[in-house]
C-alpha positions in Angstrom: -11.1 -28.4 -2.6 -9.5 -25.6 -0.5 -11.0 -23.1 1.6 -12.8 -20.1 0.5 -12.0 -17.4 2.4 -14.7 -14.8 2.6 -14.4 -11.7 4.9 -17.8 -10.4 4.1 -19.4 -14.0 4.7 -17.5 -14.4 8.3 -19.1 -10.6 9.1 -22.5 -12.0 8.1 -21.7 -15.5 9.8 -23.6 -15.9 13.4 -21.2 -18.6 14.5 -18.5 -16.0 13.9 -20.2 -12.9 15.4 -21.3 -14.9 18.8 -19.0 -13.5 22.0 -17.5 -15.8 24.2 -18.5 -17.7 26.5 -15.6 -19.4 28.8 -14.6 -15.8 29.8 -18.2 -14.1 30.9 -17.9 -11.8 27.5 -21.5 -13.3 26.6 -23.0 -13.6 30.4 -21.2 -10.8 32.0 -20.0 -13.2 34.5 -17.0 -15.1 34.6 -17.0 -18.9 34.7 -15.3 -20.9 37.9 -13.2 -22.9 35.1 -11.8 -20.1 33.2 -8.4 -19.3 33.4 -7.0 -16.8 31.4 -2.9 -15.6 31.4 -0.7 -13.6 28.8 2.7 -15.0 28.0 6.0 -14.4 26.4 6.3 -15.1 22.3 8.6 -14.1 19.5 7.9 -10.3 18.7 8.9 -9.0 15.6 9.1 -5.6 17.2 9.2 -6.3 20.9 10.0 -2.5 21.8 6.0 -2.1 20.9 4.7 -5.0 23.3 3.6 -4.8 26.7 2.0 -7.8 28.5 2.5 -10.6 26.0 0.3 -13.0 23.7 -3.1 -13.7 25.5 -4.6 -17.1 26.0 -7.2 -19.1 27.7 -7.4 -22.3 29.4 -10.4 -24.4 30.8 -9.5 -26.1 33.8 -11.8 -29.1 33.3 -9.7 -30.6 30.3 -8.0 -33.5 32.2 -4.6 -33.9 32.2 -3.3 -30.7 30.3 -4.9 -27.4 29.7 -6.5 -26.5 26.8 -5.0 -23.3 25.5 -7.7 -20.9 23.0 -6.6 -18.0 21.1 -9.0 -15.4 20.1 -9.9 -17.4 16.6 -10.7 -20.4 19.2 -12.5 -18.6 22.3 -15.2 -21.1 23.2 -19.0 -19.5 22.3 -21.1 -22.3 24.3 -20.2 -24.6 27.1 -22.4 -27.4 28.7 -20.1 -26.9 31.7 -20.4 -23.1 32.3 -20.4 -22.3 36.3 -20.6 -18.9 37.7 -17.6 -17.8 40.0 -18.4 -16.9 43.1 -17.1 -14.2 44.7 -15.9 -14.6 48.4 -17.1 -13.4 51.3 -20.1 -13.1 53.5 -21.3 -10.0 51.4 -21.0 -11.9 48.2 -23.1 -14.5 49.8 -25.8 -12.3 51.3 -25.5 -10.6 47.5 -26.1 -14.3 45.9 -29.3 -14.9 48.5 -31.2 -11.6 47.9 -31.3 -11.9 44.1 -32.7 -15.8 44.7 -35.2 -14.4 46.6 -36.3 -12.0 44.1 -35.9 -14.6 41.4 -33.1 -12.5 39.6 -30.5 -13.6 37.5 -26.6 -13.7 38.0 -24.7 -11.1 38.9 -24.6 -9.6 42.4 -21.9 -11.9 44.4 -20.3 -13.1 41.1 -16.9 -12.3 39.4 -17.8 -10.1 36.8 -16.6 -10.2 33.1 -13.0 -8.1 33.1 -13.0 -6.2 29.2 -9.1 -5.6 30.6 -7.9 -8.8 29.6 -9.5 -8.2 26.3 -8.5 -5.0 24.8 -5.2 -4.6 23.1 -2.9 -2.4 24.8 0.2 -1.5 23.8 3.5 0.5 24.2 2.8 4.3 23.7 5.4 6.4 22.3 6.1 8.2 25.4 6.9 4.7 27.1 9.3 3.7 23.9 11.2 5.7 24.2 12.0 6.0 28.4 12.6 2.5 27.8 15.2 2.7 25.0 16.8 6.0 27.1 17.0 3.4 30.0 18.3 0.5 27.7 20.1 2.0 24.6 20.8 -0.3 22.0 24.1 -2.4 22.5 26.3 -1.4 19.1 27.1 -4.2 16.8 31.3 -4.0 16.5 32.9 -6.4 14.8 36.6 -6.5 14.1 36.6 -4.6 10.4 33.8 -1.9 11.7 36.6 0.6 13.4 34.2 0.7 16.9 31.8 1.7 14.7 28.0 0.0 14.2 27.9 -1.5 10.7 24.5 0.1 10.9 25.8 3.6 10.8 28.8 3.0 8.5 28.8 4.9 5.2 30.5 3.4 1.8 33.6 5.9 2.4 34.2 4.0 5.8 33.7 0.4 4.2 35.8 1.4 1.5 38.9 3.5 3.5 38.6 0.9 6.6 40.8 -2.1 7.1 40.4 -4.6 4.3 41.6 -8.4 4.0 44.2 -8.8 1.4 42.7 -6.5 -0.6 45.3 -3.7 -2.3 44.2 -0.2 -2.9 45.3 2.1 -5.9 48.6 3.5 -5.0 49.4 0.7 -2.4 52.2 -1.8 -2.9 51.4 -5.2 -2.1 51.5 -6.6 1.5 54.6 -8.5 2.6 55.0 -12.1 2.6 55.7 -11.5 6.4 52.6 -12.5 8.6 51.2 -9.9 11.0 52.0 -10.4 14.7 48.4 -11.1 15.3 48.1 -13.9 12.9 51.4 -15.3 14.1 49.4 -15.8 17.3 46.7 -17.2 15.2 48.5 -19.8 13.7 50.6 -20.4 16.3 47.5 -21.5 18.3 46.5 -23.8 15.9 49.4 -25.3 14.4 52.0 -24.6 17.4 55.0 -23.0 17.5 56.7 -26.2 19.0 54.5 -29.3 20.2 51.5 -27.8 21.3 49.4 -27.4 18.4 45.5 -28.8 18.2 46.7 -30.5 14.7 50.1 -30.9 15.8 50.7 -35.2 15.3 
């Protein structure tokens, strides 16, 4: 039997609705074995992207890190260790709330929302970019310097064509072009020096 795929059960789901853990979203502090890092992937519409796919890794996986996407961000953790921040204030910080019988948070790295949130190109940005790095136009040898992308049917129609013979037009000669003279020559050779040549 397949999976039923309920959107209103996953909003009413508790296992789906608790935050995460490995990152400090649940504590507010950030956990010593966290390691979180965007990287490159295959955009569809890159123009639109800024920093990249984001992922997290857990330091105490041995031998390879274990990568989570936002579907996999891990909700409890028997290993879960406060990061500490450094310094001598950090650690007079981490003393004074012991003393008081506080909980974490002064002297700790602190949950950063900035990893989380999604934040991405503005319109403003788009296009300085594009101004900065125009688009390279796609010519080919039948396109007249023109981008196939901006061509209308009266250029496709009126622009050079491949033994193709327009009303009005006599037929081509049997005489090849100096170009494909070259062409053939190259392959064939005009003495010995062909690539099939025996």
């Amino acid at each position: 039997m397949t999976i039923i795929e309920d959107p209103n059960a996953d909003a009413r789901s508790l296992m789906y609705r608790a935050p995460c853990i490995c990152n400090g979203e649940k504590t507010g502090v950030q956990c010593k074995h966290f390691w979180g890092f965007f990287k490159k992937f295959a955009a569809a519409n890159a123009d639109t992207v800024r920093d990249g796919e984001k992922q997290r890794s857990c330091t105490l996986v041995p031998g390879w890190p274990l990568e989570f996407v936002d579907e996999e961000k891990p909700t409890r953790c028997n290993r879960f260790e406060p990061r500490k921040e450094p310094g001598l204030v950090a650690i007079t910080k981490r003393a004074a709330v012991r003393l008081v019988g506080g909980k974490e948070g002064p002297g700790y790295v602190r949950f950063d929302d900035s990893f989380e949130r999604f934040n991405p190109m503005t319109e403003e940005d788009i296009k300085k970019l594009r101004e900065e790095f125009p688009d390279r136009p796609v010519v080919g040898r039948f396109t007249m310097g023109k981008n196939p992308m901006s061509m209308t049917p009266d250029d496709i129609i009126n622009g050079p064509q491949i033994g193709i013979v327009k009303p009005g037009e006599s037929a081509p000669s049997s005489e090849l072009s100096e170009e494909t003279s070259r062409a053939v020559d190259g392959l064939f050779g005009s003495g010995d020096d062909g690539i099939f040549k025996k």
